[in-house]
C-alpha positions in Angstrom: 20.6 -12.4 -13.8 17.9 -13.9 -11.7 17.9 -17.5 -9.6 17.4 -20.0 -12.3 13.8 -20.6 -10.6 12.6 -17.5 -11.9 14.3 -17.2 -15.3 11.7 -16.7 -17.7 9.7 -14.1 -15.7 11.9 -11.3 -16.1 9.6 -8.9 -17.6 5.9 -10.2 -18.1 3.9 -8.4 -21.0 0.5 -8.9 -22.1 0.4 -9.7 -25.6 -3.7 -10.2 -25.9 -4.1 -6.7 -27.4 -3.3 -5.0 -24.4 -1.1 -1.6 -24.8 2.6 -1.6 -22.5 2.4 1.3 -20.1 6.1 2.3 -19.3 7.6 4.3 -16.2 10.4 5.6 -15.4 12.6 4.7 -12.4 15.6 6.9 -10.9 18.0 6.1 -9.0 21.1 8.2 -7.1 23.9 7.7 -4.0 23.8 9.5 -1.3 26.9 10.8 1.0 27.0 7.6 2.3 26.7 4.9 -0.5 23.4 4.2 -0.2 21.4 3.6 -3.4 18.1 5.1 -3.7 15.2 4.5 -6.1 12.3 6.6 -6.3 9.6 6.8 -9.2 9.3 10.2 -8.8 12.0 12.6 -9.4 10.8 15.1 -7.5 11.9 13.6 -4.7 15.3 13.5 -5.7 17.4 16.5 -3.4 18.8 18.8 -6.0 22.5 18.2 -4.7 21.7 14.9 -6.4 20.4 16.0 -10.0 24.0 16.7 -11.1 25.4 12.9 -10.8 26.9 11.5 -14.0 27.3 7.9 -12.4 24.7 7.5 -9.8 21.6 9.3 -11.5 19.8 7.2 -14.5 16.6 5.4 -15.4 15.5 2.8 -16.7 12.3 1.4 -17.6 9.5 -0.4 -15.8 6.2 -1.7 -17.2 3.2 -0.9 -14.5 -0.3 -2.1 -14.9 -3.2 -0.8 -13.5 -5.0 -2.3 -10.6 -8.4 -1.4 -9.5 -9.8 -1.1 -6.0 -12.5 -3.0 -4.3 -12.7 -2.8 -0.6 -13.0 -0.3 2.2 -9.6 1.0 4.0 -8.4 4.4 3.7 -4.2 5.0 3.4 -4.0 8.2 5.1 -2.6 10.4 2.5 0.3 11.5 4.9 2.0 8.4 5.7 5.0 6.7 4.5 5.5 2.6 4.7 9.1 1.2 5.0 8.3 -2.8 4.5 11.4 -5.3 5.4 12.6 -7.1 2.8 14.5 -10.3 2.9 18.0 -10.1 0.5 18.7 -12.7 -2.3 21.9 -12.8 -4.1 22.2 -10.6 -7.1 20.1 -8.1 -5.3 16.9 -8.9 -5.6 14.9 -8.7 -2.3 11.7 -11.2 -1.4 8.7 -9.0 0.2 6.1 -11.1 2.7 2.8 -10.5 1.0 -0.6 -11.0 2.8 -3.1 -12.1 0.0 -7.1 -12.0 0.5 -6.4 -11.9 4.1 -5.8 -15.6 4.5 -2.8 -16.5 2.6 1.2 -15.2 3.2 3.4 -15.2 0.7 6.9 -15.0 -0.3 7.2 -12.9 -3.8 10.5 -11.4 -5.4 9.8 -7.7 -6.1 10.3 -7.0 -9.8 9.4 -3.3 -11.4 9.8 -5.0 -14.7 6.7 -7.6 -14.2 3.3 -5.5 -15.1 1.4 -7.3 -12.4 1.7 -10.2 -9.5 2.6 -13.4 -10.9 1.9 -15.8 -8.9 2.4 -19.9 -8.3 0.0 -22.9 -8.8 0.4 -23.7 -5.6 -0.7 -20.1 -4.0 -3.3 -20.1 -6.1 -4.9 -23.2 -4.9 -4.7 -22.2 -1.3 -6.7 -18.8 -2.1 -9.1 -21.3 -4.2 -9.0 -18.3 -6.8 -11.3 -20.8 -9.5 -8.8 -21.0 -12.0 -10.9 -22.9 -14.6 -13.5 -20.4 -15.3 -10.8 -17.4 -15.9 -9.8 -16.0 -18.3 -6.0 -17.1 -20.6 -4.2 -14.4 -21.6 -0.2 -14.9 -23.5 2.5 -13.4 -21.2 5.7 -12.6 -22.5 8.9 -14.2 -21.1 12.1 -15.1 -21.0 11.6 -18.5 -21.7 8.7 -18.1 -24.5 5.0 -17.3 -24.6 3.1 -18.7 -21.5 -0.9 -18.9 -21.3 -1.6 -17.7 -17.5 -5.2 -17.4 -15.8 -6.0 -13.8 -15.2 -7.5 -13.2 -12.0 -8.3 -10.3 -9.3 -7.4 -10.4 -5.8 -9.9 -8.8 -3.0 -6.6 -7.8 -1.1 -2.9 -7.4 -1.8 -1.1 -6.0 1.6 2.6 -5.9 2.2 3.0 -4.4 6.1 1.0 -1.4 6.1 0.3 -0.8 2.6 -2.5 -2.5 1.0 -4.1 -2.2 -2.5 -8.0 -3.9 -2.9 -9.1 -5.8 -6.7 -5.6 -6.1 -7.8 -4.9 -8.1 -10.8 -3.0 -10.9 -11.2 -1.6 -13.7 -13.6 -1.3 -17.4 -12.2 2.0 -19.2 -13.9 1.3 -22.6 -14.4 5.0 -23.7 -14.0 7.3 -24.6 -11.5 8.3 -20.9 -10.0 11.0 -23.1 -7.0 11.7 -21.0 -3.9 9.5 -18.0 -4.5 5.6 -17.8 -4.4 6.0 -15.7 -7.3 6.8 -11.9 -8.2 5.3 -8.8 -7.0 4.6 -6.8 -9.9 3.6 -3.4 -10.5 -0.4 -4.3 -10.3 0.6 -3.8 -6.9 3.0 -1.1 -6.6 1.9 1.7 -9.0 -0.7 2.2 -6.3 2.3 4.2 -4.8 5.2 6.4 -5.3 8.2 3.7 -4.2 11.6 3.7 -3.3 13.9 1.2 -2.6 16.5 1.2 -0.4 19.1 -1.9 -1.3 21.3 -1.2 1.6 18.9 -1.5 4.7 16.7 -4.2 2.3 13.4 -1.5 3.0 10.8 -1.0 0.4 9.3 2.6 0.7 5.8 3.3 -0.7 3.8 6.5 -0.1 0.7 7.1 -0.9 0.3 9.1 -4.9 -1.5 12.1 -3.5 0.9 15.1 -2.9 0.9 16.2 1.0 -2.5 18.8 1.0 -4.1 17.2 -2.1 -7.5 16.0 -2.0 -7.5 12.6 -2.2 -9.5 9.7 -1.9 -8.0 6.3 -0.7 -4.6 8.2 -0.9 -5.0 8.4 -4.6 -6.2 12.0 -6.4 -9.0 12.6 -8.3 -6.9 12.2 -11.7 -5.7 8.5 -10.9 -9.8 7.3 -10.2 -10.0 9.3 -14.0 -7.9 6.9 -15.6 -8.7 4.0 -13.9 -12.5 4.2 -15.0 -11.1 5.2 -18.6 -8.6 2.3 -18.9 -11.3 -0.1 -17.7 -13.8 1.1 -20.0 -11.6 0.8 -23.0 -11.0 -2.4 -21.7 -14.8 -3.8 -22.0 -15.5 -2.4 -24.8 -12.3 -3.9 -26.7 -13.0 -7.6 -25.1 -16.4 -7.2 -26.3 -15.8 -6.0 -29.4 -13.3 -9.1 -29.5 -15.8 -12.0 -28.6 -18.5 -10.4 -30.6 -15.9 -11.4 -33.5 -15.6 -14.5 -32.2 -19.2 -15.8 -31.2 -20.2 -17.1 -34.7 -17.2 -19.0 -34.9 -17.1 -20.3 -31.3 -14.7 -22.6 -30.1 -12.2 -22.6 -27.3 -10.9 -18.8 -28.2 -14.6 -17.4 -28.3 -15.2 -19.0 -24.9 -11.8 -17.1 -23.7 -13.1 -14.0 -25.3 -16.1 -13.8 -23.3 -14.6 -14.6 -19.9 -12.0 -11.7 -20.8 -15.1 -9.4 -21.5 -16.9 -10.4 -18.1 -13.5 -10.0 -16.3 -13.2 -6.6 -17.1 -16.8 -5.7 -16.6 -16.7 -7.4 -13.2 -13.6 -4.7 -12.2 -15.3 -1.6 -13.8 -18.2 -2.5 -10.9 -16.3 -2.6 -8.4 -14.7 0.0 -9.4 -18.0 2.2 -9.1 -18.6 0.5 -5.9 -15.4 1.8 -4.7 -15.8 5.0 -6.2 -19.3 5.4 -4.0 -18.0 4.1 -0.7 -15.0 6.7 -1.0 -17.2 9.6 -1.7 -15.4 10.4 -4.9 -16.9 13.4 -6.9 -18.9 12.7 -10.1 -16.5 14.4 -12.3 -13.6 11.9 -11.5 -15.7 8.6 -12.5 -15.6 8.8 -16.4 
């Protein structure tokens, strides 16, 4: 059970028509004790694969996020990020945001994006009013959160660029808010609870092409989730125009928000040199 100041944000999920992706997470103990989590079972040394007890998975929601700036991953490298222990064992990551902010947000695999507080939103001066409102899913009810996209999400030396992001308007206490998987499906991650070190390497396999540390396949679906994405929002405030009204404005921010990340998208796509095939 989480701290009370984040009961209610167990698991976000958008409810404004869009569909739940789901993962799976596995984790096993090792000669030592040590729990390891890895989205990719792969990974997982075959002496392992037999558990009963200490091999199982469970479900995560990821969203996901779209590049925007310039800086290559090399496609080699793993990142072990320090992570600060809470009670319960849940773990607190230091998150650079936009370059100019630092914040304190609980890891959750269960959120589909960043959630973040009123307060941190303010100090990146994110223009809340004109974004878009879309219904999240918690534990405490549905909440209306501003949907926004962050130039920069970096935790140590792992950084993601245009990464979505949903601002709750309530008291979150302690924490800046949760880093969701908006973030963290940019990688393959592991988690190791003993040491308190988040592990994220980059999605290409070691000798794949890649491009940002991401194969050609992931740019695919990014340019054909975000295309599926304009066209339903406009579809949706095309419905809603000749009624107008608060939820036709909404409807046409939601469209312009998702036109704005297929852009950048493309402008990513350019500055990384990826192939034509890969951006449809």
């Amino acid at each position: 059970m989480r701290n009370c100041f984040v009961v209610g944000l167990v698991t976000l999920g958008l409810l404004f028509g869009l569909e739940r992706a789901e993962a799976d997470l596995y984790s096993w103990k090792d000669e030592d004790g040590r729990l390891h989590v890895t989205d990719n079972p792969s990974t997982i040394p075959q002496k392992y694969r037999r558990q009963t007890d200490g091999f199982k998975t469970f479900e995560s929601r990821p969203a996901p996020s779209y590049p925007e700036k310039e800086n290559d991953i090399p496609s080699a490298s793993a990142m072990e990020i320090d992570l600060i222990p809470l009670p319960g064992g849940h773990f607190i990551a230091t998150v650079e945001l936009n370059r100019r902010v630092s914040a304190k947000l609980m890891l959750d695999t269960g959120a589909s994006m960043i959630t973040l507080s009123k307060r941190v939103a303010d100090q990146l001066s994110l223009g809340l009013y004109s974004a878009p409102r879309i219904s999240f899913s918690t534990a405490g009810g549905e909440v209306a959160m501003p949907l926004v996209a962050l130039d920069r999400v970096q935790i140590g030396g792992a950084q993601a660029f245009n990464v979505e992001a949903a601002v709750n308007p309530n008291e979150m206490g302690e924490v800046d808010g949760l880093l969701g998987m908006s973030f963290l499906s940019h990688f393959k991650m592991e988690l190791d609870q003993v040491n308190a070190k988040l592990i994220l390497k980059p999605l290409a396999e070691k000798g794949e092409t890649s491009y940002e540390g991401k194969p050609g396949s992931w740019w695919s679906r990014q340019f054909g989730h975000l295309a599926g994405r304009v066209q339903g929002a406009k579809a949706r405030a095309t419905g809603l125009r000749a009624q107008g009204g608060v939820e036709a404005a909404n409807a046409l921010r939601l469209e312009k928000h998702y036109q704005m990340l297929y852009q950048k998208l493309k402008e990513r796509a350019f500055r990384v040199g990826l192939p034509e095939r890969y951006r449809r």
